[in-house]
C-alpha positions as CSV (number, residue, x, y, z in Angstrom):
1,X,-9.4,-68.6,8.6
2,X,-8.2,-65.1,6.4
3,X,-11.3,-65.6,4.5
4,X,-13.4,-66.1,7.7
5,X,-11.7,-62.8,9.1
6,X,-12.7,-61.2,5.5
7,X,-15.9,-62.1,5.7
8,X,-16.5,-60.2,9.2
9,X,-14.0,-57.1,8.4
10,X,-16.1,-56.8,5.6
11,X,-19.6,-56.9,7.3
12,X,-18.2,-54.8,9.8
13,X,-17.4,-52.2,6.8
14,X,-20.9,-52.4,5.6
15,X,-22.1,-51.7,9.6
16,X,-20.4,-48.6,9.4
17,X,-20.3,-47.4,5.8
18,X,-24.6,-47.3,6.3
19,X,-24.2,-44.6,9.0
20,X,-23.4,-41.8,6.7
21,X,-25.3,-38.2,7.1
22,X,-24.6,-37.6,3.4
23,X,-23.3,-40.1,1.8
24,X,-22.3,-37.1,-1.1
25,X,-19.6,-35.5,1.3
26,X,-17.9,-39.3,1.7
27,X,-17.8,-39.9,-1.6
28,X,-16.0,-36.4,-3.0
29,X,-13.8,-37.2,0.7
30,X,-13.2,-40.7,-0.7
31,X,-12.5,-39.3,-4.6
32,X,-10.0,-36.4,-3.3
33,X,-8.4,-38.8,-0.4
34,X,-7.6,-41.3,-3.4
35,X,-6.2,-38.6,-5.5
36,X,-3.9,-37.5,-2.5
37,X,-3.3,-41.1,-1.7
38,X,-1.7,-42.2,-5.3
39,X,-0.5,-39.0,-5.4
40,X,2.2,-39.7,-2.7
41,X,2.0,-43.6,-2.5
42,X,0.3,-44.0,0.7
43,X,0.0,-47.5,0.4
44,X,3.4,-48.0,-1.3
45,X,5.3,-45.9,2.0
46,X,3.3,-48.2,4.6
47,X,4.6,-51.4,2.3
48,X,8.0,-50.4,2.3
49,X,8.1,-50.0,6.2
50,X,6.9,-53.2,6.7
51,X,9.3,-54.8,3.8
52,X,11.6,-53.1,5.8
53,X,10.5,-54.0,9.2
54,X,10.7,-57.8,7.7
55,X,14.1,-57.5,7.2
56,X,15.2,-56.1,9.8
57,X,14.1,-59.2,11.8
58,X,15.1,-61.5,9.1
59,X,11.6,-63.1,8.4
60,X,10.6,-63.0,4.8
61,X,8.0,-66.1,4.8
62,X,6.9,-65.2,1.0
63,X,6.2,-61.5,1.8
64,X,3.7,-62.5,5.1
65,X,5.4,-60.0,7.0
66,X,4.4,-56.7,5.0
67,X,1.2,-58.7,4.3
68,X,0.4,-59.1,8.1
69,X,1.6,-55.4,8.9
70,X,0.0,-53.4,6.5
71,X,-3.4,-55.2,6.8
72,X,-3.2,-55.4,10.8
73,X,-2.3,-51.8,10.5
74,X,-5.5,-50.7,8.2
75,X,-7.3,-52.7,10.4
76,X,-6.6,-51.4,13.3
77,X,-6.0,-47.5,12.9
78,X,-9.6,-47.0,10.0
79,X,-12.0,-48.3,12.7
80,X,-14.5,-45.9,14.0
81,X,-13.8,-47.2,17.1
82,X,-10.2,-45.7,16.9
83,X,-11.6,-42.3,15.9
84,X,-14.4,-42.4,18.3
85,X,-12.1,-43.6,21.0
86,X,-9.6,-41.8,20.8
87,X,-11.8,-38.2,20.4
88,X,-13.8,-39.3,23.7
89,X,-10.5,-40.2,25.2
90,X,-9.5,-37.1,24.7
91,X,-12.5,-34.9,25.5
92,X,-14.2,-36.3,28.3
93,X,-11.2,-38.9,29.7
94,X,-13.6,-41.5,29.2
95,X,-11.3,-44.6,27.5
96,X,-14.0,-47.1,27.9
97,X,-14.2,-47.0,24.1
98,X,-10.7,-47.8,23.2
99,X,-10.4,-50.5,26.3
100,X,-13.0,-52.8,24.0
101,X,-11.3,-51.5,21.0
102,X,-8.0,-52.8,22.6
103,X,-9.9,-56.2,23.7
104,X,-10.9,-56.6,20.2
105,X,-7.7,-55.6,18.3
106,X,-6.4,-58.0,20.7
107,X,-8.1,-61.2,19.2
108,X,-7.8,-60.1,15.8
109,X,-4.3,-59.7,16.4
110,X,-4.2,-63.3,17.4
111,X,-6.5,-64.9,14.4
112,X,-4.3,-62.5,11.9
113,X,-0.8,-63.6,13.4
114,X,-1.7,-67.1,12.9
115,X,-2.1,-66.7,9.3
116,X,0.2,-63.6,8.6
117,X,3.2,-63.9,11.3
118,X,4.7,-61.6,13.0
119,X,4.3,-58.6,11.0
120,X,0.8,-58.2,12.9
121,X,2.6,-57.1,16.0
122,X,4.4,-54.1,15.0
123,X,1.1,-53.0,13.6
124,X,0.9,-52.0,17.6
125,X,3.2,-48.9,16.4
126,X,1.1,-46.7,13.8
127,X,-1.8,-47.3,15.8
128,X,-0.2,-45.8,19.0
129,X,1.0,-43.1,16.7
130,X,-2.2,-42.4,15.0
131,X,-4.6,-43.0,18.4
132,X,-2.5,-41.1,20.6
133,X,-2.2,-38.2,18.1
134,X,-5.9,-38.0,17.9
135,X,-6.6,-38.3,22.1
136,X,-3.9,-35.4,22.3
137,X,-5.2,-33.2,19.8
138,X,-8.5,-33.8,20.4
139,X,-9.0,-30.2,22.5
140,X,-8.5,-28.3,19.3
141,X,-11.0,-30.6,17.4
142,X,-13.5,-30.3,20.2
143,X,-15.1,-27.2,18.5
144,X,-15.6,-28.6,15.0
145,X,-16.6,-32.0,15.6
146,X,-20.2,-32.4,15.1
147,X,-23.0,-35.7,14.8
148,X,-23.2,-35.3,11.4
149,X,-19.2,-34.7,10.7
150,X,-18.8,-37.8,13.2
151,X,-21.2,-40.2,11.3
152,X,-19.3,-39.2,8.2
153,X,-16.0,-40.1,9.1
154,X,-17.1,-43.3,10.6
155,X,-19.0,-43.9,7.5
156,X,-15.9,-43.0,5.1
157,X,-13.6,-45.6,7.6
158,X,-16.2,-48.4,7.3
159,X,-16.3,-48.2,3.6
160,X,-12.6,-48.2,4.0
161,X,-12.7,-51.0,6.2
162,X,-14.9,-52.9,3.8
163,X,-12.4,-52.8,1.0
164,X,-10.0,-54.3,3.3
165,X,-12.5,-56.9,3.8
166,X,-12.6,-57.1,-0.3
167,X,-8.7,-57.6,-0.2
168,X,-8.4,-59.9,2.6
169,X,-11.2,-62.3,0.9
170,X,-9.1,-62.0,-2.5
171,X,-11.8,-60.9,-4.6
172,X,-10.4,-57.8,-5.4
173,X,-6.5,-55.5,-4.8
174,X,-7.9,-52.2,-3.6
175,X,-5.4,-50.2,-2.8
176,X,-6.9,-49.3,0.5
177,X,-4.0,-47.3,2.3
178,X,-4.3,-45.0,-0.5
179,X,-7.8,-44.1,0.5
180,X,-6.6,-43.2,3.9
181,X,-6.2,-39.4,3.7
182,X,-10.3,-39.0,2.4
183,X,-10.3,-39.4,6.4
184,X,-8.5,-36.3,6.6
185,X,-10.4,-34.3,4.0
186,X,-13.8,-35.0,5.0
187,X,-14.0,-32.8,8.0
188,X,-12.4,-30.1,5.4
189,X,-15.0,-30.5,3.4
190,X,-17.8,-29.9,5.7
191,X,-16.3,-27.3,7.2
192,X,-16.1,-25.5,3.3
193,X,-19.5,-26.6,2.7
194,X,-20.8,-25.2,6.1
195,X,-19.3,-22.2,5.5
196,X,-20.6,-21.9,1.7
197,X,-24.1,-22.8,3.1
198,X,-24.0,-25.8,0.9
């Protein structure tokens, strides 16, 4: 089943990852995120709250618990849907996006607790966190957000996604939280590169 899962987070990754603008800006996003990311241990940080989040409720089932958090997390909150979503949730209202996002997360939340446990559920709190944060703030992004800057984030989080596909598979141990904040850095980067008339 986890390699089944794999096989479709990772196609999914793919999906996205081809609908770049310029795939240049998401791969110096991607190089500095990583930097930033091993820099202050994203991935490490998101492991210990779900090693602690495991014993807190006693359930230690080989290490399943961090396991099912951390990937359901990733999972979850790197999706372009979640970006997307949440931005249009908070510009227009429209939640339409996130409501099949939530229909979605829903099932995978299901498959992945079957093979992961219980850790899968908490992953409902970083992504209320990290959606709601974007919906909220979304006014002040309104001006900067572009087609192009869009396509590019959605193309960094599938090729982010992908990896996790990599990693759930077991072909590879990408450190994929650590790649996180090249989600971050991109729009900063086309904003420098607009303004330098790059």
């Amino acid at each position: 089943m986890q390699d089944g899962l794999g096989l479709l987070v990772l196609a999914i990754g793919i999906q996205y990852g081809c609908k770049a603008d310029n795939l240049a800006i998401v791969a110096l996003s991607l190089a500095t995120g990583a930097i930033i990311g091993e820099w202050r241990q994203w991935e490490a940080r998101l492991e210990q709250w779900g090693l602690y989040l495991q014993n807190s409720f006693g359930n230690n089932n080989g290490g399943q618990f961090a396991k099912g958090f951390v990937t359901a997390t990733l999972l979850f909150c790197v999706g372009a849907m979640a970006v997307i979503g949440s931005l249009e949730d908070g510009l227009t209202g429209n939640y339409q996006i996130l409501l099949v996002k939530s229909i979605l997360d829903g099932i995978f939340s299901m498959l992945f607790a079957a093979s992961m446990g219980l850790g899968v559920l908490f992953s409902a709190f970083p992504v209320l966190i990290y959606q709601g944060t974007i919906s909220l703030g979304a006014g002040f992004l309104k001006p900067l957000m572009t087609d192009p800057m869009l396509n590019n984030i959605t193309s960094c989080g599938g090729i982010i996604i992908a990896g996790l596909g990599l990693n759930l598979i077991g072909l590879t141990r990408i450190r994929v939280a650590n790649l996180l904040p090249g989600l971050i850095i991109l729009p900063l980067i086309m904003i420098l590169f607009s303004f330098l008339s790059i």
